[in-house]
Backbone bond lengths (Angstrom), bond angles and torsions (degrees), N, CA, C in turn:
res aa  C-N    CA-C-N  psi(-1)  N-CA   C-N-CA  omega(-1)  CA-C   N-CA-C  phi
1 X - - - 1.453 - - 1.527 108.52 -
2 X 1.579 122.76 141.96 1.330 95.18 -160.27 2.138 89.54 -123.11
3 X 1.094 70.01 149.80 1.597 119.35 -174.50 1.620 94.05 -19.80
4 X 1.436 133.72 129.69 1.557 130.37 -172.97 2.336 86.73 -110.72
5 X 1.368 83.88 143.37 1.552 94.87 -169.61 1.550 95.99 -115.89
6 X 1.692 117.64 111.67 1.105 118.49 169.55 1.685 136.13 -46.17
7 X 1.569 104.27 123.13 1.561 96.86 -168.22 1.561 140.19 -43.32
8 X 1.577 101.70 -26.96 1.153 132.74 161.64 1.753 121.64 -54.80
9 X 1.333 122.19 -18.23 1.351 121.00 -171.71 1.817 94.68 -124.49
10 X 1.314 120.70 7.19 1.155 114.55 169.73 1.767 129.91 -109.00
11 X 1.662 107.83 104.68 1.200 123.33 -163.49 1.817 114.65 -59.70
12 X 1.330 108.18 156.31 1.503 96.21 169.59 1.436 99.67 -99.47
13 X 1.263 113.12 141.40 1.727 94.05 168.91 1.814 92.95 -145.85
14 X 0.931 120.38 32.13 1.838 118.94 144.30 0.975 107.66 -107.75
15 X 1.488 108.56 151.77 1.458 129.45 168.83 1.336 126.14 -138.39
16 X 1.330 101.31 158.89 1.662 110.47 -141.33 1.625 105.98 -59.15
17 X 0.936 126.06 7.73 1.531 126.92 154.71 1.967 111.64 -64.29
18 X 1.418 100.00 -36.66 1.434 96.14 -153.65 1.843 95.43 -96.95
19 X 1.518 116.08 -14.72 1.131 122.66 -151.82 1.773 94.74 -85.84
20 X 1.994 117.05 -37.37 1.400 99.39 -178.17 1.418 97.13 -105.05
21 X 1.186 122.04 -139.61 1.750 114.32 -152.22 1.863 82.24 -113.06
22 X 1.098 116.63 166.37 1.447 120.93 176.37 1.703 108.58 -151.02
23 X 1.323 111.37 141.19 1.641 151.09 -119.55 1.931 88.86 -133.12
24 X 0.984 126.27 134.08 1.251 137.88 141.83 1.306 124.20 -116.92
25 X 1.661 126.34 136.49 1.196 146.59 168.00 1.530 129.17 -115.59
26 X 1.531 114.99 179.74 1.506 93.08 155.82 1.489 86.13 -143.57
27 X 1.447 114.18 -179.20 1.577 120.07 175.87 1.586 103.22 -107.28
28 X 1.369 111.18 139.49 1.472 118.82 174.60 1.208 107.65 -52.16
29 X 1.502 100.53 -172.68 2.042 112.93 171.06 1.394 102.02 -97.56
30 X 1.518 114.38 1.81 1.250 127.14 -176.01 1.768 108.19 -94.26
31 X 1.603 98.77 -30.22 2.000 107.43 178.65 1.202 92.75 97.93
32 X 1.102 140.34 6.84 1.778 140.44 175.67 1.483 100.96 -88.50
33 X 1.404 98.52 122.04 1.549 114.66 168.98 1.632 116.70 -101.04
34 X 1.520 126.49 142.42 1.007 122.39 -159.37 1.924 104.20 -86.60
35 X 1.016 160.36 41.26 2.048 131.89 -145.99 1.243 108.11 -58.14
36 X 1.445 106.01 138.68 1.663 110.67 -173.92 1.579 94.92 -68.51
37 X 1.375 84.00 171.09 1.496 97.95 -174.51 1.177 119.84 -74.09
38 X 1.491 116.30 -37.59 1.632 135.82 -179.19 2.036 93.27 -44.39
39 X 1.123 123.41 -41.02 1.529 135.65 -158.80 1.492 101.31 -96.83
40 X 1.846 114.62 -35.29 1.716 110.21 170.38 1.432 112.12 -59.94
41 X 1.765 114.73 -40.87 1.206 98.65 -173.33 1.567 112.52 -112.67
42 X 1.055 139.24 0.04 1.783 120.03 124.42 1.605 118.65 -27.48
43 X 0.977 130.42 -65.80 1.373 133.33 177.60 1.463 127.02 -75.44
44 X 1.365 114.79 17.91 1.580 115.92 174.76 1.700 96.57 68.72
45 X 1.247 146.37 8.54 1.528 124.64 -158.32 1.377 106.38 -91.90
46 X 1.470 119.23 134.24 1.303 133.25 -175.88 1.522 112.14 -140.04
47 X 1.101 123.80 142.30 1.573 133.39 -173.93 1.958 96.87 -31.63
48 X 1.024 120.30 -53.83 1.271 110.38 -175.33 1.507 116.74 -57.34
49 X 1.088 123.46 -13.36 1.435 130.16 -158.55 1.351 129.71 -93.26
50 X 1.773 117.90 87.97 1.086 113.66 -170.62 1.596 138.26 -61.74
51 X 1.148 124.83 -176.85 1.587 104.23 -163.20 2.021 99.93 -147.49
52 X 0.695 156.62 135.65 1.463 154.79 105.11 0.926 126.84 -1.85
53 X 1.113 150.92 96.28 1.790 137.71 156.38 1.397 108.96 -106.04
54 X 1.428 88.40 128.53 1.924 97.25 167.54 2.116 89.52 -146.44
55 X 1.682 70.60 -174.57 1.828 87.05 -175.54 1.501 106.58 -102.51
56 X 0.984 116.38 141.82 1.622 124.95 174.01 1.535 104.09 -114.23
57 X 1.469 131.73 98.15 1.189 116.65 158.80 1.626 102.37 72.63
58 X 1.176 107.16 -139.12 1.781 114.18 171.55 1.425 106.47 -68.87
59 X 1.316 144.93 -29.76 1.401 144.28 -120.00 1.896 86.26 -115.25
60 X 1.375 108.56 163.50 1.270 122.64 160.47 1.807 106.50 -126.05
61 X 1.433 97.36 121.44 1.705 78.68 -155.59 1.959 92.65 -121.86
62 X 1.627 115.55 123.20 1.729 98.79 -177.03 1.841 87.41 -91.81
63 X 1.240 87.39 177.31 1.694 113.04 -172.70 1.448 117.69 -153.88
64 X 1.157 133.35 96.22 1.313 148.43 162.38 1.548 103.39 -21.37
65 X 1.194 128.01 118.00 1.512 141.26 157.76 1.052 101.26 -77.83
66 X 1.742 122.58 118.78 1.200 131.78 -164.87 1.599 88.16 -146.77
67 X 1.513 108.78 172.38 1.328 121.35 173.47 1.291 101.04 -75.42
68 X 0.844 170.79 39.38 1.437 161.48 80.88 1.668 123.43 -41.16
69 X 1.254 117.52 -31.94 1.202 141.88 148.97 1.253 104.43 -39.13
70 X 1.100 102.96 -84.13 1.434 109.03 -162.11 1.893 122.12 -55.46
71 X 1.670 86.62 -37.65 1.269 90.91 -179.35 1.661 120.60 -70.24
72 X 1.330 117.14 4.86 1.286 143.41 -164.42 1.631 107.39 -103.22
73 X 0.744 116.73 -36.31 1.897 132.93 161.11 1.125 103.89 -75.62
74 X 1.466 127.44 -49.78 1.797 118.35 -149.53 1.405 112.76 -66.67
75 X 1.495 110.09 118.57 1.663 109.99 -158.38 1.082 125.45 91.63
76 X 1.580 121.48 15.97 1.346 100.82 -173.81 1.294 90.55 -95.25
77 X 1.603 131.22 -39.15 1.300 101.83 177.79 1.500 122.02 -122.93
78 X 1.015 102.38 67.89 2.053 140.45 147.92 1.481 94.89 -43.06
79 X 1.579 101.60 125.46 1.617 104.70 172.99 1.423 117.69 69.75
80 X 1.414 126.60 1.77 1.352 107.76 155.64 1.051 125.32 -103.16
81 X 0.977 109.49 34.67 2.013 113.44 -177.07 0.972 102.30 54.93
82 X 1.390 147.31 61.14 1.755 135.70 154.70 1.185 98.60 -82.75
83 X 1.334 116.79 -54.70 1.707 112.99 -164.74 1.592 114.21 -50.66
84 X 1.301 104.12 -56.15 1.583 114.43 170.34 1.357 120.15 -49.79
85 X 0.939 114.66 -42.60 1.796 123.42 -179.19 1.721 101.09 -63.18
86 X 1.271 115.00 -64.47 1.593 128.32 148.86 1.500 112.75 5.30
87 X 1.473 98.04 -98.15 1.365 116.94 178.52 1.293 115.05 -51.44
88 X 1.264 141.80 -46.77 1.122 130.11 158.30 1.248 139.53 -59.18
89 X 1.519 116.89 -21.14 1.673 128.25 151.64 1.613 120.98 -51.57
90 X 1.576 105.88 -28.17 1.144 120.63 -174.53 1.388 113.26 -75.99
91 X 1.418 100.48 -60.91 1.539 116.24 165.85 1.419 125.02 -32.37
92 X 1.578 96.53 -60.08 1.681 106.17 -175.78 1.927 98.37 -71.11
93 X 0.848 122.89 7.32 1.732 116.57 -178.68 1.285 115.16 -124.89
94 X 1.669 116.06 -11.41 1.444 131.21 137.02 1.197 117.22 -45.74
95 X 1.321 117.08 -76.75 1.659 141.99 179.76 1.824 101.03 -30.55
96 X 1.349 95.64 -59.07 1.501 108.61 177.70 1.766 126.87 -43.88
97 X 1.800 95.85 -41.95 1.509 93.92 -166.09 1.682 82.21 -101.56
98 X 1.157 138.78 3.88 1.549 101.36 173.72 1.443 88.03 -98.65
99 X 1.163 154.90 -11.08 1.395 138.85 159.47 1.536 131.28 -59.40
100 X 1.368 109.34 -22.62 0.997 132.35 171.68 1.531 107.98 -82.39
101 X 1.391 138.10 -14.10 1.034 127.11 -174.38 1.540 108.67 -126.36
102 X 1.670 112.89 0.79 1.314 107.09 172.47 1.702 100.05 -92.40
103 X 1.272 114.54 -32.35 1.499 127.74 153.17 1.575 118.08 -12.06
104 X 1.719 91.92 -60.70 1.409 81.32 -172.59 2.275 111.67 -101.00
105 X 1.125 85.57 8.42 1.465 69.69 170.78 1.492 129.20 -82.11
């Protein structure tokens, strides 16, 4: 019967690089990165499918904008006047180009 090794004296020594499957690429001269496919279709990703990139720490990490996404923002900024500020940027840059074009008639 072989020998049981207390949980306490047993180290982890993989890390989560080695634990799921891992993908190599390179980036064009263009900055276009290729994702294998095995990872397009785990993740629903299809030519239509926009993505996020920011930095995490060391990592550059993209992220699919999904309705969960979104629904994760909606409201966050409720009550600070963006929308209004918005619409009125719009307005005043309306105002602008039909003046500019009665200008030139």
């Amino acid at each position: 019967m072989p020998k049981k090794i207390p949980l306490h004296t047993v180290k982890e020594t993989a890390t989560p690089y080695l634990e799921t499957p891992t993908f190599q690429t390179t980036i064009t001269s263009k900055g276009q990165v290729v994702i294998p496919a095995a990872l397009r279709r785990k993740f629903g990703l299809t030519p239509q499918v926009r993505l996020t990139v920011y930095e995490e720490g060391d990592r550059i990490v993209l992220r699919p904008i999904t309705e969960a996404t979104i629904e994760q923002v909606r409201g966050k900024y409720k009550g600070t006047g963006a929308l209004r500020a918005l619409l009125a940027e719009r307005a005043a840059d309306r105002e602008r180009e039909d003046a500019k074009l009665r200008r030139a008639r």
